[in-house]
Steps between C-alpha positions, in 0.01 A plus 500: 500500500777670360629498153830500325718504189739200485637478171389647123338809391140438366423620163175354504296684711629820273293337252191453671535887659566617114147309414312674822603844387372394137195359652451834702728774400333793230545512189681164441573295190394136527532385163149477483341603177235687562256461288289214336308446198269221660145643495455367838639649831824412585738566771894491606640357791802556662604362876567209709433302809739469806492297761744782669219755553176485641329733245510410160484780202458488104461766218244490271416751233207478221661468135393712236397455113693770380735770554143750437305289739385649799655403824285268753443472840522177687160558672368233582777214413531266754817269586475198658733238571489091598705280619411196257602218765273653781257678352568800683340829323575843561355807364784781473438863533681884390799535741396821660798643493518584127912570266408844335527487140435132493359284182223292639432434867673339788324230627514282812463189739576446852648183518842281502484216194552123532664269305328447178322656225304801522268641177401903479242591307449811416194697307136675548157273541455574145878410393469205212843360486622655870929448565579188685827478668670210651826418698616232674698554796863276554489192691605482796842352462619183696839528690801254463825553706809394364818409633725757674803680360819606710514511903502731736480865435437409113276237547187548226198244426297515202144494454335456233154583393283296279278687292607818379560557131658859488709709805358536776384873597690487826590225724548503868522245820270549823666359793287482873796473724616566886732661687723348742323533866660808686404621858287828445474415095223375323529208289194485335500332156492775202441457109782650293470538163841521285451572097686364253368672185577321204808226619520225316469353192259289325519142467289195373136550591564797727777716628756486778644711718796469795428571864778724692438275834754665695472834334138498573549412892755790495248750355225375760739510816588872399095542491505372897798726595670157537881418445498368173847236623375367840137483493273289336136516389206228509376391195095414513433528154562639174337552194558640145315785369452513131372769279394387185367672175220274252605441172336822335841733662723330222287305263278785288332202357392399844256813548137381461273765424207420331262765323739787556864621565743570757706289762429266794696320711586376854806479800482234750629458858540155664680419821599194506672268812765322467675293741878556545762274547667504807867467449513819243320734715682361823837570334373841385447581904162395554311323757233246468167451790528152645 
């Protein structure tokens, strides 16, 4: 599958990198104040789930009483995370792989999240009030085409998704199409992912974005070591890919931590079909299966 930038530079995923390296760099401010005057243990937070990654990571550091108290380990303190739809439990551990100079400890969880809400608790056996986390992933938005806009080379159609409240992280279309037959060349169907970062706007109940049909074909063709005038590609089936961030990225009252500070939060990717119209994508050059 290949990958490529349409339209739009992402500012997005700058956030979410500029959270990682406060989740794992040394040494970093959070915000987090550091110490409590609860009797009881409590602890700070600070992470999120991603359905981009396979292994999912979150700081968490012991809060003190005072500026005179003693520092404490985490010995002991056990994370553990369930999906509240499916029950599904899982017991995180240390990251091996240690930031020096850290607050707290990195822990972790091999696994890619689903759509809908997952709860963290964190604390020791003996922990009376232990932190509870919870975030609820996006939806997975529903797809409406519109009508298209100009012809030929300039022809665009928008789509609009249902669902999301904010900007999307990143945007993107994943096209399976296939060459046109050629002795000695393979014409084997390929997936071909184009990005559109953040294009669009939003709109009521979701936001919309325009599809460069033509452009797109152009891009792909080049990708084939086609002519981008005379030949045409097959369309099989495309899809849009959408990145999207839960309501804790832009809504501080959003963050649910219970029992304890910090952040937690969540980024979702759906790809979602769509059926194209014919007469757009046949006047942007392509070519339809019988």
């Amino acid at each position: 599958m290949t990958c490529i930038r349409n339209v739009c530079t992402c500012i997005w995923p700058l956030a979410l990198l500029l959270l990682l390296a406060a989740l794992l760099g040394s040494g970093c401010s959070t915000g987090i104040d550091p110490f409590s005057e609860s009797a009881n243990e409590r602890f700070a937070l600070t992470g999120f789930l991603t359905m981009l990654e396979d292994v999912q990571r979150v700081r968490v550091e012991q809060l003190r009483r005072t500026v005179e108290s003693p520092e404490v380990g985490l010995e002991g303190v056990r994370v553990i995370s369930v999906h509240e739809e499916s029950g599904d439990r899982r017991v995180w551990e240390p990251a091996a792989d240690q930031p020096d100079d850290i607050q707290g400890l990195i822990y972790e969880s091999h696994f890619r999240p689903v759509e809908g809400t997952y709860r963290l608790e964190v604390g020791r056996e003996t922990t009376v009030d232990p932190l509870i986390a919870r975030t609820t992933l996006p939806d997975i938005p529903d797809v409406l085409v519109g009508s298209a806009v100009g012809v030929g080379v300039g022809v665009q159609l928008p789509l609009r998704l249902l669902g999301p409240r904010d900007t999307p992280i990143e945007l993107g279309l994943r096209y399976t199409v296939r060459p046109p037959m050629r002795p000695g060349a393979s014409a084997e169907e390929r997936e071909i992912d184009i990005r559109y970062g953040q294009a669009g706007s939003p709109v009521t109940g979701g936001w919309e974005f325009l599809v460069f049909v033509r452009n797109d074909h152009r891009i792909m063709l080049r990708q084939f070591g086609l002519d981008t005038v005379s030949d045409s590609l097959t369309l099989v089936a495309v899809s849009v890919i959408a990145d999207l961030a839960s309501d804790e990225w832009t809504d501080p009252e959003a963050v649910d931590i219970r029992n304890g500070e910090g952040f937690f939060a969540s980024v979702a990717r759906y790809i979602v079909p769509w059926n194209p119209p014919r007469a757009p994508f046949e006047e942007g050059g392509y070519k339809f299966l019988p």
